[in-house]
gemmi code that builds the backbone of each chain (N, CA, C; Angstrom):
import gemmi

chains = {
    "A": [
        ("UNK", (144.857, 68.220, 71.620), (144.796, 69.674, 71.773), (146.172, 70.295, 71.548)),
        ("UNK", (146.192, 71.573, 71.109), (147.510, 72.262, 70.848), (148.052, 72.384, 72.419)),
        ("UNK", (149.453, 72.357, 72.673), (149.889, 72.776, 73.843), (149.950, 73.616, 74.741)),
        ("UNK", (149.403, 73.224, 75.789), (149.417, 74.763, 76.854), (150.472, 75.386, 76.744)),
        ("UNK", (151.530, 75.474, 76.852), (152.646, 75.948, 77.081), (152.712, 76.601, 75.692)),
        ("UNK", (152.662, 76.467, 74.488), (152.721, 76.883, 73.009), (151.482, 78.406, 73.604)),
        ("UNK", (150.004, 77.766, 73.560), (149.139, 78.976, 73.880), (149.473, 79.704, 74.821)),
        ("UNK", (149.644, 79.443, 76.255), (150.018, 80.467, 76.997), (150.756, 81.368, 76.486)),
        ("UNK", (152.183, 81.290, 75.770), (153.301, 81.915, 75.428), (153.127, 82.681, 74.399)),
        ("UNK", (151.906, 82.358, 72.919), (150.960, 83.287, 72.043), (150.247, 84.141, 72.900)),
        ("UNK", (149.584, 83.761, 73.589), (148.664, 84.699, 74.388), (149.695, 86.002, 75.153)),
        ("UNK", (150.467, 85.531, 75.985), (151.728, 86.533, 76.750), (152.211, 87.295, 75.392)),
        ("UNK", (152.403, 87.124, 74.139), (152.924, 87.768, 73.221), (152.223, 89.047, 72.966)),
        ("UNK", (150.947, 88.696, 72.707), (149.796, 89.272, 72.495), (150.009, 90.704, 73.149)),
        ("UNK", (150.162, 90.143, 74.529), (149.362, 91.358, 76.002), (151.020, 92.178, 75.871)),
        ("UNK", (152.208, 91.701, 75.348), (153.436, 92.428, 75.536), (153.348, 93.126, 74.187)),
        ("UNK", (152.790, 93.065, 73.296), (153.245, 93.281, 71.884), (152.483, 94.857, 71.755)),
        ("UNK", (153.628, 96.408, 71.544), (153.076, 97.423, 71.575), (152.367, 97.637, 70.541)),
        ("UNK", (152.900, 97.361, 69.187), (153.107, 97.133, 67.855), (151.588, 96.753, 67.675)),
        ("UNK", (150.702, 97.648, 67.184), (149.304, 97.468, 66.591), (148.739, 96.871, 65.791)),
        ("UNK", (149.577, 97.187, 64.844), (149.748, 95.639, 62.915), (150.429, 94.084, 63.833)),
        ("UNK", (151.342, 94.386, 64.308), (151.865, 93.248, 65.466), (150.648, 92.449, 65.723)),
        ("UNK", (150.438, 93.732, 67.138), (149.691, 92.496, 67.840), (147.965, 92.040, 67.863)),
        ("UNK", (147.484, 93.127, 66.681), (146.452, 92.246, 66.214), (146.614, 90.878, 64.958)),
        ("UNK", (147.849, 90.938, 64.246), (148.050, 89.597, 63.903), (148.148, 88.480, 65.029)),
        ("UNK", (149.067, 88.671, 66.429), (149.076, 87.444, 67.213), (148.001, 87.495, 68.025)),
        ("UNK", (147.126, 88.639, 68.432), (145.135, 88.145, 68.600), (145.136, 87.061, 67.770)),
        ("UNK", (145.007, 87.249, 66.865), (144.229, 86.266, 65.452), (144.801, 85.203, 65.247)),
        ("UNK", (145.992, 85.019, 65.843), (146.568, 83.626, 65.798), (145.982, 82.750, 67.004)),
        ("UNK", (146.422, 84.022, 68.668), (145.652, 83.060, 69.672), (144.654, 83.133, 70.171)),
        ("UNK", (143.596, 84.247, 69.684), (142.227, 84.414, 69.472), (140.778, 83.790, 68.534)),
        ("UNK", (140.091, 82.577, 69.137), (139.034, 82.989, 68.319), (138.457, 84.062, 67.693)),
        ("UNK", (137.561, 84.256, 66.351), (136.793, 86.048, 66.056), (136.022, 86.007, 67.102)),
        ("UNK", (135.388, 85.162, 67.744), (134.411, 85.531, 68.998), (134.514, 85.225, 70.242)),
        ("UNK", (136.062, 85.335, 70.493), (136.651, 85.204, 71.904), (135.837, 85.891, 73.015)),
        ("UNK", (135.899, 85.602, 74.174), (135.639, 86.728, 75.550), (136.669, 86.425, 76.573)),
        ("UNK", (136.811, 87.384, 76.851), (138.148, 87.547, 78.022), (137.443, 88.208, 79.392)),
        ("UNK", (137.495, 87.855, 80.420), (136.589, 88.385, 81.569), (137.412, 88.562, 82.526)),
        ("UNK", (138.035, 89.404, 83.394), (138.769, 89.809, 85.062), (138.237, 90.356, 85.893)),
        ("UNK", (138.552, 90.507, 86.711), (137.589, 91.525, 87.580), (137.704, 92.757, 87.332)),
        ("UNK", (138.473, 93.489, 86.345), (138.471, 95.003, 86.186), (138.316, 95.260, 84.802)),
        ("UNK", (138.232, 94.212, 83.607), (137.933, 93.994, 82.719), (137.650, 93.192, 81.227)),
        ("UNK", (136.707, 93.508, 80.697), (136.248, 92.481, 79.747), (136.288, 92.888, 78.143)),
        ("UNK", (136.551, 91.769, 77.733), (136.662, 92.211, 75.914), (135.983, 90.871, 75.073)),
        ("UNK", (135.217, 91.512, 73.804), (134.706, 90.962, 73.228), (135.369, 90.484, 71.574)),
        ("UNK", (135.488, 89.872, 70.816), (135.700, 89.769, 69.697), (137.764, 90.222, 69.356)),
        ("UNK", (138.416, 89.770, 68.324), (139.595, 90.510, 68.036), (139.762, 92.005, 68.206)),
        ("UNK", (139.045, 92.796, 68.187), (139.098, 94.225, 68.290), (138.674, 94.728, 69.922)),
        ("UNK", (137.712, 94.384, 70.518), (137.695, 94.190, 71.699), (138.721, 93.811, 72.413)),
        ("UNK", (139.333, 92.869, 72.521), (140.577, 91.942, 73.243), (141.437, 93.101, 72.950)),
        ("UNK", (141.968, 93.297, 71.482), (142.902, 95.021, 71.163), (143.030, 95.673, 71.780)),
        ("UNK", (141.201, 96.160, 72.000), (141.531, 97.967, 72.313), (141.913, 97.552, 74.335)),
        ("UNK", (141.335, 96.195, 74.810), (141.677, 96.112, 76.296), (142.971, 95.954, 76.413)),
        ("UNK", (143.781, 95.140, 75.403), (145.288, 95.086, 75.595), (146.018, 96.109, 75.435)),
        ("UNK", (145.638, 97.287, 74.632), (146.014, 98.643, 74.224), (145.777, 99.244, 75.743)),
        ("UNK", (144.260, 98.815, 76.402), (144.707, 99.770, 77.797), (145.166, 99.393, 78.644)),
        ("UNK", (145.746, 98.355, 79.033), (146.979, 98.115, 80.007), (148.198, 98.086, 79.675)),
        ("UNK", (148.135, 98.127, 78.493), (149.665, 98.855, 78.333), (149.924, 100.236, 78.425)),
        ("UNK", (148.535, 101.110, 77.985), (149.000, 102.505, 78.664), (148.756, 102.634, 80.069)),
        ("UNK", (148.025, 101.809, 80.798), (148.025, 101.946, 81.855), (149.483, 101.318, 82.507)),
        ("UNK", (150.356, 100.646, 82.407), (151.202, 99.827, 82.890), (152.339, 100.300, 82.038)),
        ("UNK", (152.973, 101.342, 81.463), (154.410, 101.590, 80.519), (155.192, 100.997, 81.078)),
        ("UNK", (156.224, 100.492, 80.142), (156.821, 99.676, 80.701), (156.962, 98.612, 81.618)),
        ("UNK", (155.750, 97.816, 81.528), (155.839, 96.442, 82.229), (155.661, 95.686, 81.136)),
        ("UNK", (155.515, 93.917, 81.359), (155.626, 93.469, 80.517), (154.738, 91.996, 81.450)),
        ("UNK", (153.924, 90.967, 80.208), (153.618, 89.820, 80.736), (154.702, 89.040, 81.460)),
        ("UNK", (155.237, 87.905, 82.358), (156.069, 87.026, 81.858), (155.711, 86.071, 82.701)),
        ("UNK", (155.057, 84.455, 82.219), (154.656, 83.292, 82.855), (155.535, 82.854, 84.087)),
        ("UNK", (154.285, 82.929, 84.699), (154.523, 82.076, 86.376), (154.036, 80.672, 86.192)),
        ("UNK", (155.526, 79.798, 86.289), (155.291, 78.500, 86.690), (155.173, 77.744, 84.923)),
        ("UNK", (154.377, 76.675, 85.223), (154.382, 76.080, 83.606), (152.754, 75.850, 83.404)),
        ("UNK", (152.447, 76.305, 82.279), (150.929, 76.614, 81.859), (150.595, 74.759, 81.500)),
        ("UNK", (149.497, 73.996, 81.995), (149.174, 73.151, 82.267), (147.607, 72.858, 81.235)),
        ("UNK", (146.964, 71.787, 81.235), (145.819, 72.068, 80.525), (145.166, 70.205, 79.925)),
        ("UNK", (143.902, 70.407, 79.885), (143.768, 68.756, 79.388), (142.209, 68.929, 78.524)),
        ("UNK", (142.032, 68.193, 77.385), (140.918, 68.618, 76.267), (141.205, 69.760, 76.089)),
        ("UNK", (139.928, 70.542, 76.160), (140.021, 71.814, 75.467), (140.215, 73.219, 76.713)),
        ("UNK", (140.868, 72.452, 77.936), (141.024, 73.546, 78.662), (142.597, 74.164, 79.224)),
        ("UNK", (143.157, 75.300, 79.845), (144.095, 75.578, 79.882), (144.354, 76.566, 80.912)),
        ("UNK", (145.346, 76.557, 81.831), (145.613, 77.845, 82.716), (146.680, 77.805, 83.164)),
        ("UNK", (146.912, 78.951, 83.311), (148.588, 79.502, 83.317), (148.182, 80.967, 84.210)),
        ("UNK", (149.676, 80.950, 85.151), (149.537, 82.656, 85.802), (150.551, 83.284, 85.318)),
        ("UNK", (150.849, 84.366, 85.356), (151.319, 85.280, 84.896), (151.962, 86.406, 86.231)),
        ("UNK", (152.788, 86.864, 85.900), (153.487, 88.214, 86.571), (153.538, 89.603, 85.710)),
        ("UNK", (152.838, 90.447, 85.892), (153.241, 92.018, 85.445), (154.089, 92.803, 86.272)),
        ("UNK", (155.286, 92.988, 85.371), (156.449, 93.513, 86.071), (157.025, 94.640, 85.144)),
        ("UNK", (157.897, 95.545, 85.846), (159.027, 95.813, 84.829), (159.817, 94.987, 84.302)),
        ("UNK", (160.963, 96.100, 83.489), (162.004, 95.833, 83.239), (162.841, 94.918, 84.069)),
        ("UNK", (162.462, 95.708, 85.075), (163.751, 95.480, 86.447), (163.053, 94.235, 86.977)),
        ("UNK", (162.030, 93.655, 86.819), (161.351, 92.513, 87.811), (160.609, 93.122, 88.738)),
        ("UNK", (160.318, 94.328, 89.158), (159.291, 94.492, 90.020), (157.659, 94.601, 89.736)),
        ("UNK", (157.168, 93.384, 90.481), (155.757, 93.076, 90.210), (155.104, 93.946, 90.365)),
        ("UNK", (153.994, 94.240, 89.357), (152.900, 94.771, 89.925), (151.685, 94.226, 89.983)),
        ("UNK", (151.705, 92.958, 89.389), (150.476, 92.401, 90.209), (150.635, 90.766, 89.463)),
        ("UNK", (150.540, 89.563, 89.900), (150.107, 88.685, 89.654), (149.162, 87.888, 89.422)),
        ("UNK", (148.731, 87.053, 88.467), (147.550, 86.354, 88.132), (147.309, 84.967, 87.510)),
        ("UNK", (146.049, 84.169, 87.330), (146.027, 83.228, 86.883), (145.065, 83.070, 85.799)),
        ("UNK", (145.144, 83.036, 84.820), (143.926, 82.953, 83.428), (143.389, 81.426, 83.225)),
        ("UNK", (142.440, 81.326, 83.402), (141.881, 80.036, 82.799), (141.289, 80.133, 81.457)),
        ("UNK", (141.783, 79.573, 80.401), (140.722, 79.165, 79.014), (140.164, 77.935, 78.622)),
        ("UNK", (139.339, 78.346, 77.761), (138.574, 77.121, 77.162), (138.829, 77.637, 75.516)),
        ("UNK", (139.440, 76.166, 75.059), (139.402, 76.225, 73.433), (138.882, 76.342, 72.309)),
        ("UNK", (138.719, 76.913, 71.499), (137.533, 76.427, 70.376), (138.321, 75.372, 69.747)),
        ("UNK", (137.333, 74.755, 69.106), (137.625, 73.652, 68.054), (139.340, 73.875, 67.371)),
        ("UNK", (138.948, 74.740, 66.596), (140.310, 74.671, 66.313), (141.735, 74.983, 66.906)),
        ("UNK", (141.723, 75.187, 67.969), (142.646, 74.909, 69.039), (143.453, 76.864, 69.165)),
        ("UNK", (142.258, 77.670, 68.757), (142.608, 78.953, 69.278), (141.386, 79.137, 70.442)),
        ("UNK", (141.989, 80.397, 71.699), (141.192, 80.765, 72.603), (139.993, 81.003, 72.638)),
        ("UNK", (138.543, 80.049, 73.143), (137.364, 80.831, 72.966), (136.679, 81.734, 74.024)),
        ("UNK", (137.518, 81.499, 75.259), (136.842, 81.986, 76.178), (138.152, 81.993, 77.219)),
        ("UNK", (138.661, 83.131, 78.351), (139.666, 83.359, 78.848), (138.897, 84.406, 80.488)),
        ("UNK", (138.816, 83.528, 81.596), (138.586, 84.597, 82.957), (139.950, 84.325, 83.575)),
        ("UNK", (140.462, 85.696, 83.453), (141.461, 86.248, 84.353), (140.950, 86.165, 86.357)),
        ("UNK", (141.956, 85.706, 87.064), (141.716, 86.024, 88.155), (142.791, 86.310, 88.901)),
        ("UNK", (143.204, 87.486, 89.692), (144.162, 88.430, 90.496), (144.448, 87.699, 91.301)),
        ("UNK", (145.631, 87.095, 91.851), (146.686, 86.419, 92.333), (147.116, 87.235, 93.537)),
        ("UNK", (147.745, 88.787, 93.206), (148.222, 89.361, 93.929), (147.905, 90.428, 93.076)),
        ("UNK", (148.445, 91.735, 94.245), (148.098, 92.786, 93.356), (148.945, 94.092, 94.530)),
        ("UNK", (150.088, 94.411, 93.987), (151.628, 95.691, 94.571), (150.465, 97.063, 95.022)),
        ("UNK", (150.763, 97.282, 96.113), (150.305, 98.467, 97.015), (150.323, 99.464, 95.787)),
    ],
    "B": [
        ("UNK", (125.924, 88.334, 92.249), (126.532, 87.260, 92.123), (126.199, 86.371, 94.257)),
        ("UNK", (126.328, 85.049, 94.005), (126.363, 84.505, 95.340), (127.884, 84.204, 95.627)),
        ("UNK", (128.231, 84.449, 96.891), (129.207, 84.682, 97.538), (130.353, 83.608, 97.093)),
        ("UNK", (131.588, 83.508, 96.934), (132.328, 82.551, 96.096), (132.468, 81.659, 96.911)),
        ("UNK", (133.026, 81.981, 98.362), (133.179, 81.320, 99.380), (131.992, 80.125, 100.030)),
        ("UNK", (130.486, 80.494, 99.653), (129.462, 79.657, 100.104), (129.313, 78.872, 98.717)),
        ("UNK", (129.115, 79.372, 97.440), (129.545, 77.878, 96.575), (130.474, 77.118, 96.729)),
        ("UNK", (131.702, 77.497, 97.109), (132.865, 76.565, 96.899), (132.313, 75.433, 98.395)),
        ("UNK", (131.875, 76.275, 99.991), (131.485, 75.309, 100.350), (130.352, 74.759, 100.437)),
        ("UNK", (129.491, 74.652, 99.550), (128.773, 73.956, 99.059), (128.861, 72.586, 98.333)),
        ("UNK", (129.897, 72.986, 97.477), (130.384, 72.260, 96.298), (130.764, 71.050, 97.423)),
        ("UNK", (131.997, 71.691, 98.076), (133.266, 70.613, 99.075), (132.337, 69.979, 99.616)),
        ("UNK", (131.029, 70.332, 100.185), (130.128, 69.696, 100.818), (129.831, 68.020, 100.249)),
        ("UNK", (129.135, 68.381, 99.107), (128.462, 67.342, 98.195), (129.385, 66.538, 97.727)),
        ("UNK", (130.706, 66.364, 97.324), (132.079, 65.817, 97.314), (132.070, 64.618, 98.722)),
        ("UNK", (132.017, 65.742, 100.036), (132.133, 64.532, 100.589), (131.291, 63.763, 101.529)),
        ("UNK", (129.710, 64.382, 101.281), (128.613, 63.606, 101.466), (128.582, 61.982, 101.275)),
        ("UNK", (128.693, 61.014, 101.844), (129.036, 59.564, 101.853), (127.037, 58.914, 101.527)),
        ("UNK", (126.090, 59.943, 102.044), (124.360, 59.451, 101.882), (123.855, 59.823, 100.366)),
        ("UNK", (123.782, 58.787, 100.212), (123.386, 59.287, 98.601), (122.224, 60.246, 98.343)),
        ("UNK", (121.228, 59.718, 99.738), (119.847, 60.663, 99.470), (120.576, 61.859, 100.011)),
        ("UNK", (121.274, 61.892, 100.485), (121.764, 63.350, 101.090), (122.332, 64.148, 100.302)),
        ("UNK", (123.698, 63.609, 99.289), (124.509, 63.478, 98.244), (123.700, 64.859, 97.299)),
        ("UNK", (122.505, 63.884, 96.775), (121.919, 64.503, 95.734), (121.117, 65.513, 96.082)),
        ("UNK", (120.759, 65.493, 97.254), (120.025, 66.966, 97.412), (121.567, 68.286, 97.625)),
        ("UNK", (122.671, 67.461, 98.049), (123.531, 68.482, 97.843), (123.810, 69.287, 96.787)),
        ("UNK", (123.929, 68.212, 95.665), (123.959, 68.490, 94.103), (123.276, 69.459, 93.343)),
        ("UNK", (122.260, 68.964, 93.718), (120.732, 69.594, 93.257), (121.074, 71.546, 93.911)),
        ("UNK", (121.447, 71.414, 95.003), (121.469, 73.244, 95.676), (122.734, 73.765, 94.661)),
        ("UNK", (123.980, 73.013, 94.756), (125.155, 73.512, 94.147), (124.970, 73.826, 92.451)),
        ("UNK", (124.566, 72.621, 91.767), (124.633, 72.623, 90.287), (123.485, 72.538, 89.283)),
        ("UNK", (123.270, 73.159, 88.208), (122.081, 73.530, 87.481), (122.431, 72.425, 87.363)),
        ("UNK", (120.936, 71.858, 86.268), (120.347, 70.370, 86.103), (121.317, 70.228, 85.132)),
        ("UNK", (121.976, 70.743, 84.350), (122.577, 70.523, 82.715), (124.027, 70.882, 83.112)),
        ("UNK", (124.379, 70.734, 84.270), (125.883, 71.576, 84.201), (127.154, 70.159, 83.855)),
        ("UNK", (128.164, 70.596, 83.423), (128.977, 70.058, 83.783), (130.326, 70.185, 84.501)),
        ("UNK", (131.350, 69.091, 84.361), (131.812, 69.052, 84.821), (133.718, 68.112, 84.251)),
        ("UNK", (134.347, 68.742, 84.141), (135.574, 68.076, 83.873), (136.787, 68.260, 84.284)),
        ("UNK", (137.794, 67.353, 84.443), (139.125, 67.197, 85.075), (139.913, 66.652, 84.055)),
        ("UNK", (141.530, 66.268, 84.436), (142.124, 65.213, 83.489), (141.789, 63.929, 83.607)),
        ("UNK", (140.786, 63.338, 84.955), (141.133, 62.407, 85.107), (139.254, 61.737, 84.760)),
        ("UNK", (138.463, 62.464, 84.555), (137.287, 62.394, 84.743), (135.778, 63.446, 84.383)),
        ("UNK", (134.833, 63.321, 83.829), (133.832, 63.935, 83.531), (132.826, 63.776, 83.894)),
        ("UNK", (131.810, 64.532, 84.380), (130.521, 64.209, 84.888), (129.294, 65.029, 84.028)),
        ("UNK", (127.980, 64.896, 83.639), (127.196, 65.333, 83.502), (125.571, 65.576, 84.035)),
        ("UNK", (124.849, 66.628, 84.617), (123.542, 66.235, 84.753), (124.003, 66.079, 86.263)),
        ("UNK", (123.149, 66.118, 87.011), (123.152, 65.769, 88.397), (123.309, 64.628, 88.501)),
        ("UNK", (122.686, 63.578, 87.728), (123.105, 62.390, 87.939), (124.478, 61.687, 87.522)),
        ("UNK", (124.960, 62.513, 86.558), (125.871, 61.926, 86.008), (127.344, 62.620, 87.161)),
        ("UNK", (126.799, 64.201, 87.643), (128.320, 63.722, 88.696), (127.770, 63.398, 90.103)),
        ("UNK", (126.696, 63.036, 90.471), (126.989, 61.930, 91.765), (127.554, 60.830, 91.082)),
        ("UNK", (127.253, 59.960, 90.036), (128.294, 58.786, 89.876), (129.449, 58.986, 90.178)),
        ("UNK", (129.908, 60.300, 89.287), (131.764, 60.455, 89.382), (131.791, 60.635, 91.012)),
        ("UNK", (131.212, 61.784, 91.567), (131.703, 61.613, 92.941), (131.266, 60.102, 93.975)),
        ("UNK", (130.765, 59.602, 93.806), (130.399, 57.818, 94.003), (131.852, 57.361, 94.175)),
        ("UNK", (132.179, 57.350, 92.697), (133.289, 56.914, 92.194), (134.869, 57.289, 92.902)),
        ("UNK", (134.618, 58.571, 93.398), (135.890, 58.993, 93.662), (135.906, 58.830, 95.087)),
        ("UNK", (134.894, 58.284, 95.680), (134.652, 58.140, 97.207), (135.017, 56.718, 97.387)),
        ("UNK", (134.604, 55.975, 96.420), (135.145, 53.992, 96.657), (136.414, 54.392, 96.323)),
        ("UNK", (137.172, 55.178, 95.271), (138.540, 55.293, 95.164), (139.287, 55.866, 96.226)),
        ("UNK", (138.887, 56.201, 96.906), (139.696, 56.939, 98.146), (138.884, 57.085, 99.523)),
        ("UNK", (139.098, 55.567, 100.024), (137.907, 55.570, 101.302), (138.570, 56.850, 102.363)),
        ("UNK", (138.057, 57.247, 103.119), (138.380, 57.581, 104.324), (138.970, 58.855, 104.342)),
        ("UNK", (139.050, 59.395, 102.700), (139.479, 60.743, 102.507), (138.673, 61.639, 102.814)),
        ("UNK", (138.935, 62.766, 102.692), (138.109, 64.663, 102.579), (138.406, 65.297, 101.797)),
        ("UNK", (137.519, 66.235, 101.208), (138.160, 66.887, 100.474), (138.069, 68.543, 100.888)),
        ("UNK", (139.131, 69.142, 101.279), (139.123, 70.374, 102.246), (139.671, 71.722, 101.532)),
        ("UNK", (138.759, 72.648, 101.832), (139.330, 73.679, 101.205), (140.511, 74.425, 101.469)),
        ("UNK", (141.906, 75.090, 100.297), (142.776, 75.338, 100.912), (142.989, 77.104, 100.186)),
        ("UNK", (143.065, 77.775, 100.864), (143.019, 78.957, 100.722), (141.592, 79.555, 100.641)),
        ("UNK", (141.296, 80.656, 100.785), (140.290, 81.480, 100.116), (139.684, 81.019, 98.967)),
        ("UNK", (138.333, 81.099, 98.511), (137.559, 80.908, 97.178), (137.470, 82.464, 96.931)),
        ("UNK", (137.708, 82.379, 95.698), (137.683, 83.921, 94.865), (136.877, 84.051, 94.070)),
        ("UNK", (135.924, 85.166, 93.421), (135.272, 84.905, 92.340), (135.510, 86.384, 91.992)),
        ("UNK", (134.622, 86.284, 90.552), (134.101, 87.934, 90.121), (132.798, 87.751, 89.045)),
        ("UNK", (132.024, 88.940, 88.745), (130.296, 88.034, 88.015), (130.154, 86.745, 88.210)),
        ("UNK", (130.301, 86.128, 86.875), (129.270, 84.471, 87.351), (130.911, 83.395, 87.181)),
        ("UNK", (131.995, 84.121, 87.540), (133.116, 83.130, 87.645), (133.726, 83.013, 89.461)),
        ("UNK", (134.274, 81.598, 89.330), (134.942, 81.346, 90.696), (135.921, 80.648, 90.512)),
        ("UNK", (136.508, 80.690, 91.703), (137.817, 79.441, 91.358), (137.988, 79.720, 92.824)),
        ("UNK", (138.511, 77.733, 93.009), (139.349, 77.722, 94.553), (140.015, 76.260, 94.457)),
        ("UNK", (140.766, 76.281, 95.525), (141.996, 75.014, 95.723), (141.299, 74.195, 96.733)),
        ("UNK", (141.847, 72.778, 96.818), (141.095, 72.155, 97.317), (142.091, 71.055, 97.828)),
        ("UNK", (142.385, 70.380, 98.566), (143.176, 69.185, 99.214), (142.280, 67.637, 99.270)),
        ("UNK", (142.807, 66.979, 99.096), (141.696, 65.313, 99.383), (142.876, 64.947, 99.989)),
        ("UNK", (142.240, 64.728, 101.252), (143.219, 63.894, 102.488), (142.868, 62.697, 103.425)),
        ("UNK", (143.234, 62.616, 104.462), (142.858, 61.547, 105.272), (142.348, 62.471, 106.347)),
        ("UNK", (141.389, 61.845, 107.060), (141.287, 61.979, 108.157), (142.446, 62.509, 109.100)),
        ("UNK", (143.673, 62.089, 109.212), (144.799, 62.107, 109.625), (145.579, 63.448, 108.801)),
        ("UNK", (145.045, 63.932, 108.220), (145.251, 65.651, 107.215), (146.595, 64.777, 106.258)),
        ("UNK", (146.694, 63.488, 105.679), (147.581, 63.108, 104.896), (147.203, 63.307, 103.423)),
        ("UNK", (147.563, 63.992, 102.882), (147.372, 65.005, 101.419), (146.987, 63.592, 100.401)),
        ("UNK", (146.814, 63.309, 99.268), (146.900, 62.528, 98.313), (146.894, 63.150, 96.816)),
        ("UNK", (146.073, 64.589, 97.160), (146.088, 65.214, 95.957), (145.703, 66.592, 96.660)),
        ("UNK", (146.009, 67.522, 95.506), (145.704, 69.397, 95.560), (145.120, 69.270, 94.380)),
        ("UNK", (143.899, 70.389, 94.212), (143.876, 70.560, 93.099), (142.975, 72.322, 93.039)),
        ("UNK", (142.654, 72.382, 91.767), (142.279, 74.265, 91.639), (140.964, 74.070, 90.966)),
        ("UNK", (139.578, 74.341, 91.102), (138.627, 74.275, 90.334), (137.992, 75.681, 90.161)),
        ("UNK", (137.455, 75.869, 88.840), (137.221, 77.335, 87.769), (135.863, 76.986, 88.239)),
        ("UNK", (134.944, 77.592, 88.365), (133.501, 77.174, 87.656), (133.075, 78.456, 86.965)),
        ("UNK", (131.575, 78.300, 86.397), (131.065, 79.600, 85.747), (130.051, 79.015, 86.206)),
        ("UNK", (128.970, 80.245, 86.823), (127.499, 79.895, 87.148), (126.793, 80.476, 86.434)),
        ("UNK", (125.258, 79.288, 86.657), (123.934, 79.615, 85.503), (123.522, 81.223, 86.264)),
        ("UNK", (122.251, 81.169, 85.724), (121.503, 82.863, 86.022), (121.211, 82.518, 87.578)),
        ("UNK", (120.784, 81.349, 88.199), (120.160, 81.044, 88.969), (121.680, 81.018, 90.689)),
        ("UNK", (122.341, 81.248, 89.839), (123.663, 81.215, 91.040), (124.170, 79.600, 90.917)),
        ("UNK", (123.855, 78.852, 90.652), (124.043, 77.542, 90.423), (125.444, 77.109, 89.784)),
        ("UNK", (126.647, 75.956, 89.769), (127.479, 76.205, 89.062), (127.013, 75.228, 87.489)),
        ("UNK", (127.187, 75.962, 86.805), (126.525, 75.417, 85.375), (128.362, 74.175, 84.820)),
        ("UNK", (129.170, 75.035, 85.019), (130.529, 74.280, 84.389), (131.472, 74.403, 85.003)),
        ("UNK", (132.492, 73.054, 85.304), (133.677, 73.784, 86.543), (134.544, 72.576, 85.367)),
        ("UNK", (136.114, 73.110, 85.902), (136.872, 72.589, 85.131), (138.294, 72.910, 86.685)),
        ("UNK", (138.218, 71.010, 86.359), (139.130, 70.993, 87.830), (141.081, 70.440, 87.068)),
        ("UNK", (141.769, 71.541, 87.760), (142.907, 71.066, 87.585), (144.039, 70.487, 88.488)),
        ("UNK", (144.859, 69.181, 88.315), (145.492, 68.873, 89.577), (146.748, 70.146, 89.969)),
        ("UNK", (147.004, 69.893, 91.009), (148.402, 70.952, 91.292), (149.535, 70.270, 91.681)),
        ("UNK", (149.157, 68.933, 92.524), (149.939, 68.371, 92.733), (149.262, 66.600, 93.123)),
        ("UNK", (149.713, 65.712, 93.099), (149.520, 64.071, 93.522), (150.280, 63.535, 93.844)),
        ("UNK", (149.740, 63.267, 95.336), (151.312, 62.042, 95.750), (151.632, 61.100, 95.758)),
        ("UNK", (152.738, 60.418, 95.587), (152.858, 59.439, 94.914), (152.422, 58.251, 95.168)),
    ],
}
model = gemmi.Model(1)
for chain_id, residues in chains.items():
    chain = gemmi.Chain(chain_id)
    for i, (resn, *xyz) in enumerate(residues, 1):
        res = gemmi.Residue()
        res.name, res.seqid = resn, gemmi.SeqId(i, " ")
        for name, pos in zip(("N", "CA", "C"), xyz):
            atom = gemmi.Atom()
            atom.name, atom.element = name, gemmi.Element(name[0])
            atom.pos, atom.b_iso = gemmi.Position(*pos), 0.0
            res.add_atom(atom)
        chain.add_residue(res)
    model.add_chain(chain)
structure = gemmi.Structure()
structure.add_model(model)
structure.setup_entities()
């Protein structure tokens, strides 16, 4: 399998990348076309789906940014890694842990987010 | 969705059920007939196929438990929770974090267990 630590760090690119031509090229690198991404506050279907949800936490969140908690781990075709949304400055606003499952060719086919923590 | 907290102890249940006739009726409440099941260290399929693995992991570690550690979390048909296998004597041997996704029926159809930590 491709490396957790390689995918996690495509995927974090993804969710930081404002850049629209950007960051639907690195979807498509660490996206299956028929990915699903599931959290408890929201879900996306397909490369354009996954987009327009990464497009709304970044307007919801200006200026924060992904950046991996701990070292993203994984064995066959599975993988999970948590994450911190913070500023600039390091202040969290909420922490989490993503679990995926791979497709064949060693991009994301399936990704449930689950809330770690979450800043008053 | 069924409560995350009564699958997970459900699950911990059937883990450390030692009666086989008992075992499998545990199985049978927790996991659809077709579900599976995988780790780094191990795979199960079919009801029958993970009472073997848990069989297996019970001659490998007499006298252990396997105890839940923190809260079980879920959201729709996903869960995840941490888990300890110890001694009687609360002496750790392993941590670990298991994902599942459940069938329509509340059942867990697929769990994917990761270690966190093993001692040496």
């Amino acid at each position: 399998m491709t490396n957790p630590i390689e995918i996690a760090t495509r995927y974090i690119e993804a969710w930081n990348e404002p850049d629209a031509a950007r960051r639907g090229r690195l979807i498509a690198q660490a996206w299956a076309e028929d990915a699903q991404y599931l959290d408890p506050m929201m879900a996306g279907e397909g490369h354009g789906g996954i987009d327009a949800m990464i497009a709304g936490v970044q307007q919801q969140f200006p200026d924060h940014r992904f950046v991996l908690a701990g070292v993203p781990d994984g064995h066959k075709d599975r993988v999970r890694f948590s994450w911190t949304l913070c500023t600039v400055n390091g202040v969290a606003a909420a922490r989490g842990t993503d679990f995926g499952i791979l497709a064949a060719d060693g991009r994301l086919s399936s990704v449930t987010g689950f809330l770690d923590a979450v800043s008053a």
